[in-house]
C-alpha positions in Angstrom: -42.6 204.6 -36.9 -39.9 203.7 -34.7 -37.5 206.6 -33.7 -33.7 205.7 -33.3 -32.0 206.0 -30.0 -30.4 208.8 -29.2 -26.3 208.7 -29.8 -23.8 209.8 -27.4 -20.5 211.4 -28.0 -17.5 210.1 -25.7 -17.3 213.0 -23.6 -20.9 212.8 -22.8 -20.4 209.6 -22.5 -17.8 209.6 -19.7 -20.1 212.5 -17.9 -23.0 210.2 -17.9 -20.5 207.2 -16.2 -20.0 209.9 -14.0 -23.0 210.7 -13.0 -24.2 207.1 -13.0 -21.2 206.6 -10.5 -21.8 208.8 -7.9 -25.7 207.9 -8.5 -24.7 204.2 -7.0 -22.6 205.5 -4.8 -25.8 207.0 -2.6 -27.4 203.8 -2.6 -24.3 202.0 -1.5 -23.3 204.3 1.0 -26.8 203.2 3.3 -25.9 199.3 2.5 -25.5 198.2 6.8 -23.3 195.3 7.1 -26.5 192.9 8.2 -27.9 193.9 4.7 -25.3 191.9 2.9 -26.4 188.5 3.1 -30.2 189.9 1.8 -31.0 189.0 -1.7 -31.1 191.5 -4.9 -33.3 191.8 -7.8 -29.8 190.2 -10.0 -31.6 186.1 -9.3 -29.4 183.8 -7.0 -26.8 187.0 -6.0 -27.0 188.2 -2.5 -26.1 192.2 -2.1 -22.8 190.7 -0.7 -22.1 189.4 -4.4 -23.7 192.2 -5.9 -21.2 195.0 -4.8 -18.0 192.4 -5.3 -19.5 191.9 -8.9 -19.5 195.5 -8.8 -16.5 196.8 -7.5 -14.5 193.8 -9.4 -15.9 195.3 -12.7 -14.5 198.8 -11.5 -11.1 197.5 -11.4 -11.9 195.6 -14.7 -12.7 198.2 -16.4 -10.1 200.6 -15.0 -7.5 198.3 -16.3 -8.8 197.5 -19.6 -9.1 201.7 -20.0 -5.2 201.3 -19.0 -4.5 198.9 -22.3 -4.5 195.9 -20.1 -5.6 192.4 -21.2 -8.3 191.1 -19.5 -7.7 188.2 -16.5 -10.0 187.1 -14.5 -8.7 187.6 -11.0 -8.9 191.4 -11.9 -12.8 191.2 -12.9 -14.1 188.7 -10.1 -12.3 188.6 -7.1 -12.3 191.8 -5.4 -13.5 191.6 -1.7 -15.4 194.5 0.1 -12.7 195.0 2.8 -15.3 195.7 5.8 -16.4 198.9 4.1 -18.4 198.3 1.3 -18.8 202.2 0.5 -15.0 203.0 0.7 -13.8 200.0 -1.4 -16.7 200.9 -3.8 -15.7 204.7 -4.0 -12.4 203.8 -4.1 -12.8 201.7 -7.6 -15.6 204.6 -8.8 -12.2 207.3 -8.2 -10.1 204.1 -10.2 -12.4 204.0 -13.5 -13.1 207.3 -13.3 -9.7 208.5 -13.5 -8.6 205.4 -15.8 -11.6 207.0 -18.1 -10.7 210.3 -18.0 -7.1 209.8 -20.1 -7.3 210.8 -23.4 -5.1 208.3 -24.3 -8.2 205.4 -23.6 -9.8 207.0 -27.4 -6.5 205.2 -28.8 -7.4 201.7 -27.8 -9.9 198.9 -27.8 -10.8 197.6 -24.8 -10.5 193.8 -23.7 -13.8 193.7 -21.3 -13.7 189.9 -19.8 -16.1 187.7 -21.2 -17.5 190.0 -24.0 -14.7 190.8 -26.8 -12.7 193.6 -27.6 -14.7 197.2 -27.9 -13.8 200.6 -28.7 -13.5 203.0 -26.1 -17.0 204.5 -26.5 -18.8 201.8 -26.5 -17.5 200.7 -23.3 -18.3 203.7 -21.8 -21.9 203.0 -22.6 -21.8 199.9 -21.6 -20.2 200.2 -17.7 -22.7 203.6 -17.8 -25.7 201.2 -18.2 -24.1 198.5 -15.9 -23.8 200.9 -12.8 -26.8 203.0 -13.0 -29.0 199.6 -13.1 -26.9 197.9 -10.8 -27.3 201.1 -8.3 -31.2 200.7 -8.5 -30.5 196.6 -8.0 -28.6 198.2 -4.7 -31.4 200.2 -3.7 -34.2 197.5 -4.4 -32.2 195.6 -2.1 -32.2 197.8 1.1 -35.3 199.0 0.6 -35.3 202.0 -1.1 -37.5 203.0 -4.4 -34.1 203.3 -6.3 -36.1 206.2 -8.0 -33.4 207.7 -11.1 -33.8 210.9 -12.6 -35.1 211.0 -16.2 -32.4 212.3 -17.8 -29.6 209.3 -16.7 -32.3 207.0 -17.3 -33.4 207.8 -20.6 -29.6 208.2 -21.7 -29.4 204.9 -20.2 -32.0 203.4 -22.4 -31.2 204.7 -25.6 -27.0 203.1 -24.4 -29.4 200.0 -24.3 -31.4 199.8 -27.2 -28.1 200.1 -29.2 -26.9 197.1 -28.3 -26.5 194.6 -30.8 -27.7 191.7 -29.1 -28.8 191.4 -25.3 -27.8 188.4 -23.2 -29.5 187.4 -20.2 -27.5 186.3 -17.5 -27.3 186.8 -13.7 -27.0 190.4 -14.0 -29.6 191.2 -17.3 -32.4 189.0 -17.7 -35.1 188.5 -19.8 -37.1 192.0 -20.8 -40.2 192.8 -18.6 -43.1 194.6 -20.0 -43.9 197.8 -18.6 -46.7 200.3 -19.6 -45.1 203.1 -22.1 -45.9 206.1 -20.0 -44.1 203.9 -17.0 -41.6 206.2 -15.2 -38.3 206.1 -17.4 -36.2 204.1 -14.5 -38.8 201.9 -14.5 -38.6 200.7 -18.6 -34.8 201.0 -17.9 -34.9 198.3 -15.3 -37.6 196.5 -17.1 -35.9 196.5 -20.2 -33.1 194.6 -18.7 -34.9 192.2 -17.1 -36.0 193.8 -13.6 -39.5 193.9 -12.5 -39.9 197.8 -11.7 -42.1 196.7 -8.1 -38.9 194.2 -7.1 -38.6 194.3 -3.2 -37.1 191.7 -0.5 -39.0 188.6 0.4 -40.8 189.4 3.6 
C-alpha cells in the first residue's frame, strides 16, 4: 500500500527554502571561474547557465512573492557579475526576504512559464528547484553533492505532490534507483538525474 507524501505547512515550508538556500549556497561558493564553461548534470547547460538559470529564478521568484507579474527579462537574464557566489547570495537574501512577508499568504503567484500558484505551493516548488539544482552545482565541480536526509526527503515528498512532472532542461525523465538508495540520491533520480553523474573526463 502506497503511503501519501508527507504535507508541509507554509512556515515549514519557507524554513525548508531556507535551508535548501544556504545548502546551494556551499556548493556555489567553491564554483572557480575556469569551472564555468564545464558542463552540469541539467543536459546542454554549462555551470555558467546553470547559476544564471539560477540566480534569474531568485529574482523571479522574489518578485512574483512581491505581487508582480511575471516578465521574462526578470526570470532569464540575470548575469553573474564576476562573482558568482555574491550575485547568488545576493538573490538567496532577495527571495528570502521577499518570502518572509506575511503579506506573500494573500496572493497567487505568477511563476513564468508555469501559471498562477498559491503561495505554498511555490514555496515547494523553488525549495525543490534549489536543493537539486545545488547537487547539479556540486556534480559539476566535483563534489558528491551528498544532502542530508531530512531536506531531501522533505524534498521528495514536495515532489511526489506534484500534479504532473515535465521534463525539460532542468527535470528530466525519472531514473531508477534501488529503494534503500541514499535519500539525495532517489531525490535527484526522481527528477531525472543519474545519482553517479560526474564531468566527462
Amino acid at each position: 500500500m502506497d503511503v501519501e507524501p508527507r504535507r508541509f505547512t507554509a512556515d515549514e515550508l519557507r524554513d525548508l527554502d531556507r535551508r535548501a538556500l544556504a545548502v546551494t549556497g556551499g556548493f556555489v561558493a567553491a564554483v572557480t571561474a575556469d569551472a564555468l564553461a564545464g558542463p552540469t548534470p541539467c543536459e546542454g547547460w554549462t555551470l555558467d547557465v546553470l547559476l544564471r538559470h539560477m540566480v534569474s529564478h531568485n529574482h523571479g521568484f522574489a518578485a512574483a512573492a512581491r505581487g508582480e507579474p511575471a516578465q521574462r527579462s526578470v526570470w532569464e537574464d540575470a548575469t553573474l557579475d564576476g562573482d558568482p557566489y555574491a550575485t547568488y547570495r545576493s538573490s538567496a537574501d532577495e527571495v528570502n526576504a521577499a518570502f518572509a512577508d506575511d503579506g506573500v499568504l494573500g496572493r497567487k503567484l505568477d511563476i513564468y512559464g508555469y501559471g498562477v500558484f498559491s503561495a505554498p505551493v511555490c514555496f515547494g516548488m523553488h525549495f525543490v528547484d534549489f536543493l537539486v539544482h545545488g547537487w547539479d552545482v556540486a556534480r559539476s565541480i566535483g563534489a558528491t553533492g551528498e544532502i542530508d536526509d531530512d531536506l531531501s526527503e522533505a524534498a521528495l515528498a514536495v515532489a511526489l505532490r506534484w500534479p504532473y512532472h515535465r521534463p525539460d532542461k532542468a527535470f528530466g525523465v525519472k531514473v531508477d534507483v534501488p529503494d534503500d538508495a541514499p535519500a539525495y540520491q532517489r531525490l535527484v533520480a526522481y527528477l531525472g538525474r543519474t545519482p553517479d553523474w560526474h564531468p566527462p573526463s
